[in-house]
Every structure is written in structure tokens, then in C-alpha cells.
N, C-alpha and C positions, 0 to 999 in steps of 0.2 A: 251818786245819791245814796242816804244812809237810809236804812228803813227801819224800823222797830216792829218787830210780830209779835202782837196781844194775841195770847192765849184765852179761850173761854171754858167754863166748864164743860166736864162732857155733859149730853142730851143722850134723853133714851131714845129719841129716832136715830141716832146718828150711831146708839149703843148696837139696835135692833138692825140696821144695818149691817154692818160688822159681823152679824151673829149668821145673817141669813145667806152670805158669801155666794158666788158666781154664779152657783146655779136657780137661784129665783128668777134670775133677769129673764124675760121674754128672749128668745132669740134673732128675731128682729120687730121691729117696727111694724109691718104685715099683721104681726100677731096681737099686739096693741090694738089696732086697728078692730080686730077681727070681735076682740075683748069684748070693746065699747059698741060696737056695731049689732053685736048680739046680745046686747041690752043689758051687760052685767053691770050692775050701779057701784060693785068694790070689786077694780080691778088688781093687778098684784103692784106691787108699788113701782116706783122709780126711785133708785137713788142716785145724788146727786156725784159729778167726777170729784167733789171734795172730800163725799165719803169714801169714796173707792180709793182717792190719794192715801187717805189717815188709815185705810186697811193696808195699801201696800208698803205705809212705813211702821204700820204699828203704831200709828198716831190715834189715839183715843181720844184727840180734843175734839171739839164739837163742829159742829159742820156749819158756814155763816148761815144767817134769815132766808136766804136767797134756796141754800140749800132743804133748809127745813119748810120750805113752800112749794117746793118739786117732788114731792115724796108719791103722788100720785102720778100714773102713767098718763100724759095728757096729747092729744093730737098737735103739732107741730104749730095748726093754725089758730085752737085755742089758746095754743103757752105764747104767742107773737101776739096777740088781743091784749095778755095781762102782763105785756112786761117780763115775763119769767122766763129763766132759762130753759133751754129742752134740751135734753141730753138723748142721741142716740148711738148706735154704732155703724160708727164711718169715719175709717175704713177699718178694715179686718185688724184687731187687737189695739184697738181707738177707741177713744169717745168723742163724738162733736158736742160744743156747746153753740146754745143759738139764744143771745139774750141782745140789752142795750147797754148804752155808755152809762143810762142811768141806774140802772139795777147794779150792773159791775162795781158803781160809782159805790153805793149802798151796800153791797158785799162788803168792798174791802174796808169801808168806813165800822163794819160791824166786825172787823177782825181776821176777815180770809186772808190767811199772808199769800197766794197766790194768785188772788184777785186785784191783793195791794201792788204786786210786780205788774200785771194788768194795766191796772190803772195808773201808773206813774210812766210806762211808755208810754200810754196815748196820750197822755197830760202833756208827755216832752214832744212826742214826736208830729202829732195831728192835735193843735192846741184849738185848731177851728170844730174839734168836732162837739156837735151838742148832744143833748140827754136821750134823744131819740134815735142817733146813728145806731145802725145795727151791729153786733158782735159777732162775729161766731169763730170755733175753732177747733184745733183738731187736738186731742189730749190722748197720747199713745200710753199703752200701758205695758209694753211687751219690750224689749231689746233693749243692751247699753247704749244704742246710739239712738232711739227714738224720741226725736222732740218736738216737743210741742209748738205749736202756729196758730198764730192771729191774724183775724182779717177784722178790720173795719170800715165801714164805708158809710153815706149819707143813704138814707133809707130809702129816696127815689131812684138809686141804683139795681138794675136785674140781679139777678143770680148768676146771670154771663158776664158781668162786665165789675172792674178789678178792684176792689179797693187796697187800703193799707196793709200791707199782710208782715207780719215779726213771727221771727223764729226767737224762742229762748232757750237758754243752755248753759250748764258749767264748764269747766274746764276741767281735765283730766285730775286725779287729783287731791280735787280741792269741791266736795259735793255739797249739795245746798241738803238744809234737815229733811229735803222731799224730792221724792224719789222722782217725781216729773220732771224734772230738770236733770236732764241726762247730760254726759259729757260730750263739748263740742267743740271747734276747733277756731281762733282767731285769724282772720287771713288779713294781708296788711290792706292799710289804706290806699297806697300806689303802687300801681305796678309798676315801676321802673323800680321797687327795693331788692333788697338782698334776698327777702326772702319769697319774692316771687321768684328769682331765679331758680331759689333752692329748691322750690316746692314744682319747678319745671323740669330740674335736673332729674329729679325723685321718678317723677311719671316717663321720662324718659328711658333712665334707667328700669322701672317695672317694666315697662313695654318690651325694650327690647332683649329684656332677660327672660319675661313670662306670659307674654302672649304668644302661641305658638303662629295663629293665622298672620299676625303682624311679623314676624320673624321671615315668613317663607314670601311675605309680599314686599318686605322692604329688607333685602340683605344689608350686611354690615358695610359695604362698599359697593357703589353700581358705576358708572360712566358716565362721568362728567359731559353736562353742556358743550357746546362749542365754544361757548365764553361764559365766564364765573368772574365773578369780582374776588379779587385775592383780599379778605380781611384785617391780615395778621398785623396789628398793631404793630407802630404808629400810623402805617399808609395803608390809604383805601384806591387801589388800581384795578382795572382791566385786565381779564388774563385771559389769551387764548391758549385753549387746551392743545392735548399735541391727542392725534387721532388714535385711541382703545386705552387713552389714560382712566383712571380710575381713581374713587375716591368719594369719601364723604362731601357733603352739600346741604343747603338747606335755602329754601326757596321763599320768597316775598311773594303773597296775595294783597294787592293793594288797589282801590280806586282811584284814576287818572284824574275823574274833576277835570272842571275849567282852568285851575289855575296853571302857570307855566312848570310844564315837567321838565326834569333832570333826563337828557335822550344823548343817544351816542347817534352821532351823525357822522359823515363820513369824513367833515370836516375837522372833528373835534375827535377822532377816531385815534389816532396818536398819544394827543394829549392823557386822555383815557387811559391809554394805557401805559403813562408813564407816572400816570398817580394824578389824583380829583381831588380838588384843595376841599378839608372838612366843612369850611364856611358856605361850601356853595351848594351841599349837598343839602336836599328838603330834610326838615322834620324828621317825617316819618322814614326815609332812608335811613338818618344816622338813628334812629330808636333801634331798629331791625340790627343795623350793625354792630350797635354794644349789646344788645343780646344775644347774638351768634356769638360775639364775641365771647359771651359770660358764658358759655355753652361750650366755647371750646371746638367751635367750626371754625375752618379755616375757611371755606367759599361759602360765599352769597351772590342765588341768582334773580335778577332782577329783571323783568324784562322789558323795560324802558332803557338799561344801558346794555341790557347783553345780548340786544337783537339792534341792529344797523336798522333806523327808523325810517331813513330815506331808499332808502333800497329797496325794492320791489322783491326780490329775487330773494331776499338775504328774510325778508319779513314773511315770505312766502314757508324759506323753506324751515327757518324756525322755529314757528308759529303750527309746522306740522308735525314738529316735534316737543308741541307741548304734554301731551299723553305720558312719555318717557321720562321727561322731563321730572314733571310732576311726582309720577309714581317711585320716582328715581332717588328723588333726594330723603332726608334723615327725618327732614321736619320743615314743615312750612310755616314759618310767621305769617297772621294774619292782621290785618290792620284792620277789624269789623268796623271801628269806630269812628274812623275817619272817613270822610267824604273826597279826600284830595291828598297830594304826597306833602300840603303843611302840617295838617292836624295831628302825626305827630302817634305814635303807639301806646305810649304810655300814659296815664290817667291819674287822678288822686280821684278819694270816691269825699264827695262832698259832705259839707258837715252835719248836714241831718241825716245822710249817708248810713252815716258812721255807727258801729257798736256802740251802746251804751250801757256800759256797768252800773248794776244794782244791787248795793251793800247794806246790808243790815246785821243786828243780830237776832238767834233766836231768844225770846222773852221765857222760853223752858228749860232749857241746854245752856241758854248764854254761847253757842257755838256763832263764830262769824261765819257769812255768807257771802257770796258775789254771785248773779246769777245776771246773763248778759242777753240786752235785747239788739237783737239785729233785724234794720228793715231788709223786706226779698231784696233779694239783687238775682234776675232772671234775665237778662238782656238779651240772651240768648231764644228766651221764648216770645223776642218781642221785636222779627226783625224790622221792621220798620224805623227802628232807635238804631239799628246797624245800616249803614250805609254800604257795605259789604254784600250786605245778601239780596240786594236790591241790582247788582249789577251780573251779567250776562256773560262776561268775561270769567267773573274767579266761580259763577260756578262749576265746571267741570275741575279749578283748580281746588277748591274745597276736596271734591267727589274723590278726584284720583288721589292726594298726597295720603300716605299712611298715616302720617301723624299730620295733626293740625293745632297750634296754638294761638288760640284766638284773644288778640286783646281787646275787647270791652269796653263797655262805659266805666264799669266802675271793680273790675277784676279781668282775671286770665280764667279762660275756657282750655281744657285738655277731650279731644278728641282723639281717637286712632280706630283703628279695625275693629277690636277687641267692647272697649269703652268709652264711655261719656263721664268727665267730671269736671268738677272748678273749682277755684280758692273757697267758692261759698259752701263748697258741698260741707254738710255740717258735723259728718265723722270725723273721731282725733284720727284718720290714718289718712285724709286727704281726699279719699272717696268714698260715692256717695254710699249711706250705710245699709239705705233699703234695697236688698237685694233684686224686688220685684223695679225699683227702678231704674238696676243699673243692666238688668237683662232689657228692657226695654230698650233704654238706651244703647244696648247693642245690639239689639233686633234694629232699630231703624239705620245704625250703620253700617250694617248688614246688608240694609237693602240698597242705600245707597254709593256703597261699595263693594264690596263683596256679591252682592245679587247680579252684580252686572262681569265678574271677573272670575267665579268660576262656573263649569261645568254645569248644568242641569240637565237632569233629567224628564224637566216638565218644560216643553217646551214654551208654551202658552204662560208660566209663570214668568219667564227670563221674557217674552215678551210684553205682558203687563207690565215690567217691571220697565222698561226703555220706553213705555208709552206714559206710565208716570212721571219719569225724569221728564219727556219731550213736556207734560203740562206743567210741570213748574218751571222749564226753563222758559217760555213762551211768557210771560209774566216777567219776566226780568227786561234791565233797560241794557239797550244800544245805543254809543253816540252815534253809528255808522251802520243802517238796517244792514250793508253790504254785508257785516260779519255776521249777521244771524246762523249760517253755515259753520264759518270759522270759529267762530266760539263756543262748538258745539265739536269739532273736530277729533279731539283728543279722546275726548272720552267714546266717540266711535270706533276711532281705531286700540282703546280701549278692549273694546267690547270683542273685537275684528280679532284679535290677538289672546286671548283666554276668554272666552265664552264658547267656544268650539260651534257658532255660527258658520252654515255655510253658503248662506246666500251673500250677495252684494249689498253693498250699503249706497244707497240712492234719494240722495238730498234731505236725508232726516228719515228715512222710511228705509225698511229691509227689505228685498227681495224674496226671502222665505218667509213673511208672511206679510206679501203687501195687500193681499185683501182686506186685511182687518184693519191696517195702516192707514186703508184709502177710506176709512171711516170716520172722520175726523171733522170737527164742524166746531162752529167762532160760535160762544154766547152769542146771546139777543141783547144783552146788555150793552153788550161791547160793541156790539153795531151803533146803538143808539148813541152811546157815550163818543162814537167819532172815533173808535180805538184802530178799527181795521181799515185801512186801506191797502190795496194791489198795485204796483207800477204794472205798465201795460206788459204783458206774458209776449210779445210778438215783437218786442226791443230788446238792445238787445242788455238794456241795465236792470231789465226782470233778474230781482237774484236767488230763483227757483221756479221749476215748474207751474203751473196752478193746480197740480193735484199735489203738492206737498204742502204742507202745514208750514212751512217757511217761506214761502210765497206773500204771505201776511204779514204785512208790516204794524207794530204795533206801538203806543205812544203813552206814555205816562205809567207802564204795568198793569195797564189797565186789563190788555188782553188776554183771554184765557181759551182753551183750546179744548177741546172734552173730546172722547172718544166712545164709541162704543161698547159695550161691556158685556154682553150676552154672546154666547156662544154660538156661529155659524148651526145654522141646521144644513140648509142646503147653499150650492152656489148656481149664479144662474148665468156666469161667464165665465171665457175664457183668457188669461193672459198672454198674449201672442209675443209681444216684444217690449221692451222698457229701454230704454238708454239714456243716459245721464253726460256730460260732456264736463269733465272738470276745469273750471276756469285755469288751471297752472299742472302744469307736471308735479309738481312737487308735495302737492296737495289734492290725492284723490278722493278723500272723505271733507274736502274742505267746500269753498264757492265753486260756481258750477256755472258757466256758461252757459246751456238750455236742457231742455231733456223732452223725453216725448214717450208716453203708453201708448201702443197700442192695443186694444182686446176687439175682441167678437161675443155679441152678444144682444140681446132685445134690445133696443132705441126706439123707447117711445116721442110722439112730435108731441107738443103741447105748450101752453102758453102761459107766461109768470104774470101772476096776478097781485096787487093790492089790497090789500083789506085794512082798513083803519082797525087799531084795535074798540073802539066804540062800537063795533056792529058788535063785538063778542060779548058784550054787556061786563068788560073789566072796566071799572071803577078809577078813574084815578091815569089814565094809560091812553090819553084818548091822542097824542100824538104819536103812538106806536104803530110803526106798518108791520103788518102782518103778509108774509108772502106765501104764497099760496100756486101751486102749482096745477092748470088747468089741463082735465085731458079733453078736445075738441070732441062737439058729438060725434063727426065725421068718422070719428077713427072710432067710435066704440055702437055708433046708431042709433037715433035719433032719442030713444028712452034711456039712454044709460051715457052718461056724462060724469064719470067718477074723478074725484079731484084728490090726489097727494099733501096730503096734511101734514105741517109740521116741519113746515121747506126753511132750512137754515141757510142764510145767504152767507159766504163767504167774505163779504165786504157789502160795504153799505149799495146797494143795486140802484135805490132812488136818487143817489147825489154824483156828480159829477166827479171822478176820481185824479188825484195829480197824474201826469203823465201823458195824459191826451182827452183828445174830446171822443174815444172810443167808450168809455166808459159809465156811459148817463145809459143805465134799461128800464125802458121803459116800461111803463104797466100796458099789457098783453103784446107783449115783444113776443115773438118766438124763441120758444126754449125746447132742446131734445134732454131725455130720461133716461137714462143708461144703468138698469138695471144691476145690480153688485150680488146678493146675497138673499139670502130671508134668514135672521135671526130667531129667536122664542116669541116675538110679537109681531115683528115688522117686516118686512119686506125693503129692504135700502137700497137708493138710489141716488148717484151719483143725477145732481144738473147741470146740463151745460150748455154752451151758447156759441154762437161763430162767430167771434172778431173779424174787425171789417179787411183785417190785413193777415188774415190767416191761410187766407185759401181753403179747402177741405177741413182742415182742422180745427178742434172745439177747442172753445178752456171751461175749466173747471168752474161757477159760479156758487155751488151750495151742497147740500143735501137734503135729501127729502126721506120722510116715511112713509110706508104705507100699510093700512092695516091688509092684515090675511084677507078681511072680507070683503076689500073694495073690489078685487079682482079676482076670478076664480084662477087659479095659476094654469089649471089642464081645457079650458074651454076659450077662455076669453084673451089671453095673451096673443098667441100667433095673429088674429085680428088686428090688435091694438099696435103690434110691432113690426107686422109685416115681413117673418120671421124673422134672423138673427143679422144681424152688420156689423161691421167691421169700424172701428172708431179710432182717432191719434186724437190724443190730447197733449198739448202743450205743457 
């Protein structure tokens, strides 16, 4: 699109302006505020980001209508009354604007050449929007790589939730007459092009020449698989390694899906290995292989053909070397975008997708222009559109690989140790420019690498940090609850292996700090929603404990898992024995046959109770049961009857659970209290109950709190618990 910039004359607001430079301006917002609030009737002005544009290019033309009607300082909610823009500072060496489609409209119709670039994206790109959508955006005024961003969206939209949002920018170069328009970088339409490879090659190269944490986590050469797909053009075969071989690799993250997978079975085990005709190979297999290919790997591991699928033994032992595996190879391809091995790696970005260039001249200079609108492209910040970060499986394969390359909806994502960037990152050097977000972005990979692999000195940090993982991986889906353990494995022995940990690792929980472990409790949400169910803990297809957070089966991601977060004051047990019984030799941080705590400690008796939420006078919740843990007067006498508020059931308690008919408790069943801790408020307590086929032994059903004041701890306890017992939980 061609544009022509009408020049106006200069104005003396726009002169006076200009004259009174940086330091008039309020420092923030606050202070405006304070202005008006304290009754000054001529506060110090506003000027408009058009004036401050025409200051930083030494443009003296005039500022549009829009500009010379914000010259006053005005409250954010009176300038959204009138239609006007409001200009503050957000974020640091920025200005936001917060106007409409119709004002914008009326700017650039009076002359704003950068209102006119404005308005001719949203005209192409959101043709439905009308006069009243709101604008706002962010206008940098600092660094050669700062540029500016647009969001629009329909006015009955929050402040939370996302509308339109472009970035604009030149190209290296080739600069527009205004300094806002900084230089930015083109990235192609598909990533299956040449120059996504190149721009893969490039971050490869940086990484392993200059990130030093990346360098000493991922050497130049580590130890082959047991089996790797040999690459090397023409033929795509099977190769069993020979034992302490070595070499370069690079590894497929990808979702299995319904549809029928490409799997090495023991029948087809030969064949395999004497070469896999290209035609029969999915999608997303051959995208992965002509991109190692174009990278210049000779292996790809796969593990639908590099692990025997019918084999117990062979999937066992593996599957427990995916930790190594992972951490091992150069790079892993990620297939975020695909739901199954058709869809396929590669993408073209659709065509409203797409950049659009905007050409005009200057009407002063007669100097030509191209200045380029691109809508976000954030897929990354939007998993739910990734089908990848939804499953259970590749997260630990994300966690551990050093490098990860992720394909996308509509670009390639670069990940490693060190950094975070993408095709879209908007600097000419490929990454991203704002330095405060490229630290970020490796503080969070930090924590979810590196936090878990080396050394600390605090130990309570390395364990917040493995209690975070456990809540985001609980949220992910399973086709087979059995692997909740296993697909959690790698990054255990992970952790087992460079974390200088020296407790056991026991079904999701550590041994050197299972008290705080055993603090773990299911929303109420997720109860309601149907998410949690238990198979029965006394069979023997329970595939954990009930006092581990993997015991809980969960359905649709719905489940979420919270912990604790307040620091121990005192304890008020002891841990006598814990054991764990691994379902396989070959896998001892993997599935688990049964396990069993013992402790010693106060066991109060007391009974689970119902409370609709309706008695609590919550509005709107009147089919919520509220459980409620009762301590009998018997046990405290006849005037004091104190009740445990706040009792998180572990599974739904009032429905019948698959698995058996053990599982219907009823309202004032008997329930024992088995005291844990007292944090900064509460007092925690483990509930539990005696299955009909347990004998002796409890399982876990919930947790409770309890305030300090319900119980005096030095007077009333030995009553209530009849001093200390000895307790197995399943």
C-alpha cells in the first residue's frame, strides 16, 4: 500500500512543546493525579507521543487535532469519556497511547503520518472493527531495536483478555523519516524455508560457541541411544548402536494422538532395520528428518521406532533412560503444533498472518518509506493452540533437552539453557532486543532447567522448585494414568544425578523432605468438576500410594494439585519407615507396585461431615459440599466440640469411585487426624480412613487445617489423642 504524508504547518503548542523538553513531564502518573486531586485548576501540560516523535527527529511540523486536544494532563477515565488520547509512561523509556478507532481515524485523516500507518493496518487487518473499538499502545522512545505495538480490540473486552496486537518496523537500512519506527527483522512465512533453517543453524551455532552453562550441559559428543534412526540421505533405517559408542543426535518431541503410529515391533524389527520406505513414514516423522537432515545430523531418536513397543522389558528399560537420553542429544525437534504424527512440523503462517508493507513518500523530503505491520505471533504464550504442552509425556522431554526447537503455528521457537527467542523476535540479530526480556526469559529456564540440575545451596529453594514442576505436570494429560510415575521418571533421576540430593526418591515425593511433600491437597474445583478420582490403594492396579499426589487420577487437565507454602514452625511427628516397591527393576524412580508410611504421632478419632455450601451463605454454590471434619464431644467433653475447617478431600468422598464399591464415605463415617506440622497459621493434618480390605492400615483421604486457637497445643492435645500412635498408610 502506497501512502502520501501531508505535511501541516507548525503550531505554537506543538513549537512550545519542543522548547520545554523532558523535564516538564510529571514523573509519573501518581503525580498528575496528586495535581488534580489537590485542586490545582492549571496543571503542567501533557504533550502528545507526536510531539515527542517531531522532537526526536527534529521534525517541527505540527502535531494532528488529536494531539493539540491532550495538551492538558487528564485522568485516564476522563480522556476514555472524551474520546482522547491519554498518553502515559508504560513501560520505562515508552509512552502508551489509549484512544479509539475513531479518533485514530480523525488523526490521520488530519495529517498524522503515523496515525495514517495506524489506521491503514486496522482497515486491512480487523476490517470489522468500528469507531468505538478501543486503541492503545506502546510507543518506545529509547534503543535501535524498540518498537512500537498495537492492540485493538472491541470495547466490551477486560484489560485481561487479548485483542489485535502489531508490531511495526523498518528494516535495517532502509529508515522511515521517524525515528519510531526502528529496525526489525523479516521472518519467513513457512517454516519448512531455507531460511528457517538458517536462522536454526545461526542459534545453534551461538549456543554452542557462547553460552558457557549450555556448553558444560550439553558436550560436543555424549552416548548414543541403544537405537537411533540412521538419517543419511537417501535411506531412513534403524541402527543399533554398539555399547560406549558416541556421537552427535538429536531427538523428536512429538504427540502420539489417536491416529495409527509408525512403532517398531518385534515383527517388523528387521525390516526396520534394513531401511523404512519414505511413503509409509507420518508427516510429522519425515518434516523432523529433512530438518536434521538440513542441520547436518546424522541420528534421529524417535521413540515410537527406537524403543521395541511390544516388549515389556525392552519399554521398561528404555523408557528409563529417557533422562540421558534427552539431556544427551544436540537438539530436539519439537512438534508443539501438531496433535498426532500426521500434522506434520512445518506450517505456512496464513494470510492475514502475514507482514504487510506500507509504502509511501515523504510530502517534505519526497524521501520513500516502507514501514511493516506484523500481527503477534506469541503461540508460545498460548499453550492451549500447542497441542504439545498439553501432554505429560514431553514434558520432562521439553525440561531436560538443552536445546529445544519448537515448531509452531505460524514460526520456529529457539530455546536452550542460556535463552529464549523466535523467528518473530523483532531485533535485526534474531534475538529478542529488550534485554530485560531476554533475562527473563532465562530466569524461567533457569528454573526449569538448570534449577533442578545443579547444586544449591538452599535447600528449601531446589525444593520449591520440584514442588512446582510436580504442579504443572499434574495438569497435563495421560492416555494411560498407569504412566503418571513414568512420565515423570527422567527428570527424577534428573534431579538424583546433579542436584547433590540425598534422600530417596519415593513415588513423586523425596525423602529428605517428605513432610512438606505430604502437604499436598486437589482444588475444590476439580473435585466438583469430576477431575479426581483414586482406583482402590488395597489392589493391586493402584499406581501409587494415597499419600502421593500421583495416586490421583486426573481427566481433561482439569486437575491441579497446590501445596503448602509457609514454612514449618514446629513438627508434631515422627517418621519411623517409608517404602516404596518399584513395579520393574529397571525402573526405580519409574511405576511402583505399592508403598507404605509409617510415623508415630497424635491420631485424633473424629467424623467427616457435609455441609452444603448454602448454610455458608455463598451465593451461586449451593450444590457445593463442603467437608468438614468433626472432633466427637467424647474426646474433648461435653462443652468443647472443635471442628477442623478447611478439609480438602482428595477425591470426590460423596460419589462412588471406579474400582470398587469401597469407595462411597459417607456423611459421619468415621475418620482418624493424624497430625503433621504447624505452619505460620495452621496446624496440618493429614485425614484418613480404614478401607474395608486394609486390615490395620489407613489411606490417605484429604487434608485438613486447623487454626492455632481451636486447640491449645500444651493442654488439650494429649486428651484429644490419647497420646502418640503409631500409624501405616498405604
Amino acid at each position: 500500500m502506497r501512502t502520501t504524508v501531508v505535511a501541516r504547518a507548525p503550531a505554537p503548542s506543538a513549537a512550545d512543546g519542543l522548547a520545554r523538553g523532558r523535564a516538564d513531564r510529571p514523573s509519573d502518573d501518581n503525580a498528575v493525579r496528586n495535581e488534580v486531586g489537590n485542586g490545582r485548576s492549571n496543571p503542567r501540560p501533557r504533550r502528545h507521543w507526536r510531539t515527542i516523535v517531531a522532537r526526536e527527529t527534529q521534525d517541527t511540523r505540527d502535531a494532528c487535532q488529536i494531539c493539540n486536544d491532550c495538551q492538558g494532563w487528564e485522568s485516564e477515565r476522563a480522556a476514555r469519556r472524551g474520546n482522547k488520547i491519554v498518553v502515559g509512561k508504560w513501560p520505562k523509556d515508552g509512552f502508551r497511547i489509549r484512544t479509539t478507532v475513531h479518533s485514530l481515524t480523525d488523526s490521520a485523516n488530519n495529517g498524522c503520518p503515523p496515525c495514517g500507518i495506524f489506521r491503514d493496518t486496522i482497515a486491512h487487518f480487523v476490517p470489522a472493527a468500528e469507531d468505538d473499538w478501543e486503541v492503545e499502545g506502546w510507543l518506545p522512545m529509547s534503543g535501535p531495536d524498540a518498537l512500537p505495538c498495537l492492540e485493538v480490540k472491541h470495547k466490551g473486552l477486560s484489560q485481561y483478555e487479548r485483542g489485535f496486537i502489531f508490531s511495526f518496523f523498518t528494516t535495517p537500512g532502509k529508515p522511515s523519516p521517524w525515528k519510531l519506527f526502528g529496525p526489525g527483522k523479516l521472518f519467513p512465512e513457512d517454516t519448512s524455508s531455507p531460511e528457517t533453517l538458517e536462522q536454526t543453524k545461526q542459534w545453534l551455532h551461538d549456543c554452542s560457541a557462547t553460552h558457557p552453562d549450555c556448553q558444560i550441559d550439553s558436550p560436543p559428543s555424549g552416548p548414543l541411544p541403544t537405537r537411533v534412526l540412521d538419517v543419511t540421505p537417501p535411506t531412513v533405517k534403524l541402527y543399533v548402536t554398539q555399547p560406549g559408542e558416541t556421537g552427535q543426535y538429536a531427538t523428536l518431541s512429538h504427540c502420539w494422538g489417536t491416529s495409527q503410529m509408525l512403532k517398531t515391533e518385534h515383527p517388523t524389527l528387521t525390516s526396520r532395520l534394513a531401511g523404512i520406505p519414505w511413503t509409509s513414514i507420518p508427516k510429522t516423522f519425515q518434516d523432523a528428518i529433512a530438518f536434521v537432515r538440513g542441520l547436518n545430523i546424522k541420528h534421529l531418536w524417535i521413540d515410537s521406532l527406537c524403543i521395541i513397543q511390544d516388549d515389556p522389558d525392552d519399554w521398561a528399560r528404555e523408557s528409563a533412560q529417557m533422562a540421558s537420553i534427552y539431556r544427551n542429544s544436540l537438539v530436539t525437534i519439537a512438534s508443539a503444533r501438531s496433535s498426532d504424527s500426521t500434522g506434520g512440523c512445518f506450517s505456512a503462517v496464513p494470510p492475514l498472518g502475514r507482514t504487510r508493507p506500507i509504502t509511501g513518500s515523504d510530502s517534505i523530503s519526497g524521501a520513500e518509506f516502507t514501514v511493516y505491520a506484523r500481527p503477534d505471533v506469541q503461540n508460545w504464550e498460548r499453550p492451549s493452540l500447542l497441542p504439545l504442552y498439553s501432554r505429560a509425556w514431553c514434558f520432562q522431554e521439553r525440561i531436560l533437552s538443552p536445546r529445544v526447537v519448537y515448531f509452531c503455528h505460524e514460526q520456529v521457537r529457539w530455546e536452550c539453557r542460556s535463552c529464549t527467542t523466535s523467528e518473530a523476535a523483532l531485533g535485526p540479530t534474531g534475538y529478542y532486543p529488550d534485554n530485560t526480556s531476554q533475562e527473563k526469559s532465562r530466569e524461567n529456564n533457569n528454573n526449569n532447567n538448570n534449577g533442578l540440575g545443579k547444586d544449591s545451596s538452599d535447600p528449601r529453594s531446589m525444593n520449591d522448585t520440584w514442588r512446582r514442576l510436580v504442579r504443572e505436570y499434574v495438569e497435563l494429560d495421560l492416555t494411560y494414568a498407569s504412566d503418571r510415575l513414568p512420565a515423570l521418571s527422567g527428570m527424577a533421576k534428573h534431579v538424583q544425578q546433579t542436584s547433590g540430593r540425598t534422600g530417596r526418591y519415593l513415588a513423586g515425593l523425596w525423602e529428605d523432605s517428605l513432610l512438606e511433600d505430604l502437604m499436598w491437597w486437589v482444588r475444590e474445583e476439580d473435585l466438583l468438576a469430576g477431575a479426581a478420582v483414586r482406583p482402590d490403594v488395597s489392589k493391586a492396579k493402584c499406581q501409587a500410594p494415597s499419600w502421593s499426589w500421583a495416586s490421583i487420577e486426573g481427566h481433561g487437565g482439569l486437575l491441579k494439585v497446590q501445596h503448602r507454602i509457609y514454612p514449618v514452625k514446629k513438627v508434631h511427628c515422627k517418621i519411623e519407615k517409608v517404602e516404596v516397591t518399584p513395579a520393574t527393576a529397571f525402573d526405580p524412580t519409574g511405576a511402583v507396585k505399592c508403598g507404605k508410611l509409617v510415623m508415630e504421632g497424635m491420631l485424633v478419632p473424629g467424623n467427616l461431615r457435609y455441609q452444603d455450601a448454602e448454610e455458608e451463605e455463598q451465593p451461586g454454590t449451593k450444590q457445593r459440599v463442603v467437608f468438614r471434619v468433626e472432633i466427637p464431644s467424647e474426646a474433648g467433653g461435653p462443652d468443647d466440640n472443635p471442628v477442623l475447617y478447611q478439609m480438602y478431600a482428595d477425591y470426590q468422598l460423596d460419589k462412588r469411585q471406579p474400582g470398587g464399591s469401597n469407595f462411597l464415605v459417607s456423611d459421619g463415617q468415621d475418620i482418624w487426624c493424624f497430625c503433621l506440622a504447624t505452619d505460620q497459621w495452621h496446624k496440618c493434618w493429614l485425614v484418613l480412613r480404614k478401607p474395608h480390605a486394609s486390615g490395620d492400615a489407613y489411606e490417605r483421604i484429604g487434608m485438613a487445617w486447623q487454626s492455632h486457637k481451636q486447640i491449645d497445643e500444651g493442654k488439650d492435645w494429649p486428651r484429644y489423642a490419647g497420646g502418640t500412635t503409631t500409624v501405616a498408610i498405604l
